[in-house]
C-alpha positions in Angstrom: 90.6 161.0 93.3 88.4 159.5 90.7 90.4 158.1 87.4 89.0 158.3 84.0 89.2 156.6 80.9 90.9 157.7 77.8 88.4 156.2 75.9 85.0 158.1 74.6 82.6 157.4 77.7 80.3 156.2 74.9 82.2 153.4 73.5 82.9 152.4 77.2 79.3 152.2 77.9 79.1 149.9 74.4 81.9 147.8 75.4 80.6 147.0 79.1 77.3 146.6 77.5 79.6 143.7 74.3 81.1 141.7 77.7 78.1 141.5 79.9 76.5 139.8 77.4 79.5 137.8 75.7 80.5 134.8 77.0 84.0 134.8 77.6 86.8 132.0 75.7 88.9 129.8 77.9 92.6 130.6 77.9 94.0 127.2 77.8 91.3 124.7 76.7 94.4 122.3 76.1 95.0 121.5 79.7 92.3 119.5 80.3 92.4 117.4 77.5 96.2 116.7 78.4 95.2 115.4 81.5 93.0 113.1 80.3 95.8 111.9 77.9 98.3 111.6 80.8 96.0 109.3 82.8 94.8 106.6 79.9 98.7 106.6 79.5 99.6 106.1 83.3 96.4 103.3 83.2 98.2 101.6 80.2 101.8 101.8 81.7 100.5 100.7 85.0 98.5 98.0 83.7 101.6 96.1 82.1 103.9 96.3 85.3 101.2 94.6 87.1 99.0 92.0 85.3 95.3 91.8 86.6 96.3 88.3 88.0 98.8 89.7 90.1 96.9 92.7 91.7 94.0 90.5 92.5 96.4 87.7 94.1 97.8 90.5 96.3 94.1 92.4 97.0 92.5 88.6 97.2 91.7 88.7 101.0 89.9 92.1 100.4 87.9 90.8 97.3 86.9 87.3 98.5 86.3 88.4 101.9 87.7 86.0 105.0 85.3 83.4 105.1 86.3 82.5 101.5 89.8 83.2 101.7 91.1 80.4 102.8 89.7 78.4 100.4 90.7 79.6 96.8 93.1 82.0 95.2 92.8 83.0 92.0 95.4 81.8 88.9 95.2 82.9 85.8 93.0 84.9 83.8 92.5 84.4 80.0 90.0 85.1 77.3 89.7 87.7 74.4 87.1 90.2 72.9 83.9 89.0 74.8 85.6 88.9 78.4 87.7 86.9 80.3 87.4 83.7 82.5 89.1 83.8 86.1 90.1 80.7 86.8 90.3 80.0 90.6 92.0 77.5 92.4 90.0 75.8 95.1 90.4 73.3 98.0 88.2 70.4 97.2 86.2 70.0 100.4 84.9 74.1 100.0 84.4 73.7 96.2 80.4 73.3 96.3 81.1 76.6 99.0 82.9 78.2 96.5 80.5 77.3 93.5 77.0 78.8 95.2 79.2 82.4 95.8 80.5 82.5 92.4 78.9 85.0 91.0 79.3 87.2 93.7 83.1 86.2 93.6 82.8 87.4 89.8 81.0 91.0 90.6 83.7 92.0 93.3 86.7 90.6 90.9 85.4 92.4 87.7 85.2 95.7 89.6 88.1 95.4 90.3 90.0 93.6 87.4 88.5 95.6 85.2 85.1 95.1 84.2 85.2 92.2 82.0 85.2 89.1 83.7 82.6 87.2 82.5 83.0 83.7 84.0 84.5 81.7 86.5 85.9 78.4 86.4 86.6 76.1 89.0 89.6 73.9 89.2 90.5 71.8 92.4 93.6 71.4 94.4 96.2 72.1 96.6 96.8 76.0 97.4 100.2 77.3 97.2 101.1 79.5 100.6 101.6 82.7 98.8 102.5 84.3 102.4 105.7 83.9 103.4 106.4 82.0 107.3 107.5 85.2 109.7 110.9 84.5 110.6 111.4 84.5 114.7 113.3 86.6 116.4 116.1 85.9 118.3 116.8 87.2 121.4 119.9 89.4 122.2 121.3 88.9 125.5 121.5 91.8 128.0 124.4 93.3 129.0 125.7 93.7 132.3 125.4 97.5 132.0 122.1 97.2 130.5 120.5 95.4 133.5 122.8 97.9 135.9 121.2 100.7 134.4 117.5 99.1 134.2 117.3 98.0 137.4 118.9 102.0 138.5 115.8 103.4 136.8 113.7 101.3 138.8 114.9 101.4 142.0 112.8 104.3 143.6 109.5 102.4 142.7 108.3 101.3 145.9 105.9 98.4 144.6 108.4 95.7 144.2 105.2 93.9 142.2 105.6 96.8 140.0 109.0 97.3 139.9 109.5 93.3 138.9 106.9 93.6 135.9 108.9 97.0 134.5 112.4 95.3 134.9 110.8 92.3 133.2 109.1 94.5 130.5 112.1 96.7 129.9 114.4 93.4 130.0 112.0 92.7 127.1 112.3 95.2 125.1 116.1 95.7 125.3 116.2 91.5 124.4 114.3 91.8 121.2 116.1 91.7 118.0 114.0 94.0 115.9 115.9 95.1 112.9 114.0 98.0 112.4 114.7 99.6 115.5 118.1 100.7 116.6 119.5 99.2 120.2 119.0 101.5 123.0 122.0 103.7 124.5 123.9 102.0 127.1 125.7 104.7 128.2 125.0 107.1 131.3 121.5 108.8 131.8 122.1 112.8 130.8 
């Protein structure tokens, strides 16, 4: 069943002929230009929770690399129009290191601070240990039950080499005082 068009079959062929050569209006030519507003806003917002100085402290060991790492952090940045001078704090014995990669150093910190460092200046001293020391953890001591039922999941290994090293791995594991994972269940095997 064929359908046809209420319209004069001239005027159809006119208006195929109007469209194939008419280049056709977007619907909603706002959408990408509200994009574009949203994401300078969310670089704006972003960029005063977190200064420059801050992101490149935490993303330092990435910039720098590890050989220079150790040696230098960075501390402040300042400057106006031009560009702005990163001003690093170095050990003094890796100071002449420091000073021959410096403008590598700046490359790798303007990409990612932004584009406009221009300069670096040097200033000697003590680092500050931004990491904090990894507390230790303290071992729980394992129950009576706990040991029963470790030493009942091990008793049909026939290897008492092997069985030792599991009851000392699984006495281990239970010991540890790792706040991120729950303790195991004590109670009987389902």
């Amino acid at each position: 069943m064929v359908t046809r068009s209420t319209l004069d079959p001239l005027e159809e062929a006119r208006a195929r002929v109007r469209l194939r050569y008419q280049r056709a209006r977007k619907v909603h030519p706002g959408i990408p230009q509200i994009g574009l507003a949203a994401e300078r806003l969310g670089r704006k917002a972003g960029a005063k929770k977190l200064p420059a100085v801050q992101l490149l402290q935490r993303r330092w060991r990435e910039i720098v690399g590890e050989k220079l790492y150790p040696f230098c952090r960075p501390e402040k940045i300042t400057g106006g129009k031009d560009g702005r001078v990163l001003t690093l704090r170095v050990i003094p014995q890796a100071a002449p290191l420091v000073q021959h990669q410096v403008e590598t150093i700046r490359q790798r910190v303007s990409v990612s601070a932004g584009g406009d460092i221009i300069a670096i200046k040097i200033v000697q001293g003590v680092l500050a240990t931004s990491e904090p020391a990894k507390p230790r953890r303290r071992p729980v001591p394992l129950t009576s039950a706990q040991r029963k039922q470790l030493e009942d999941s091990t008793a049909r290994i026939e290897s008492a080499d092997l069985r030792a090293a599991i009851v000392a791995l699984g006495t281990a594991v239970l010991t540890a005082d790792d706040p991120a994972s729950p303790m195991p269940d004590t109670g009987p095997a389902k």
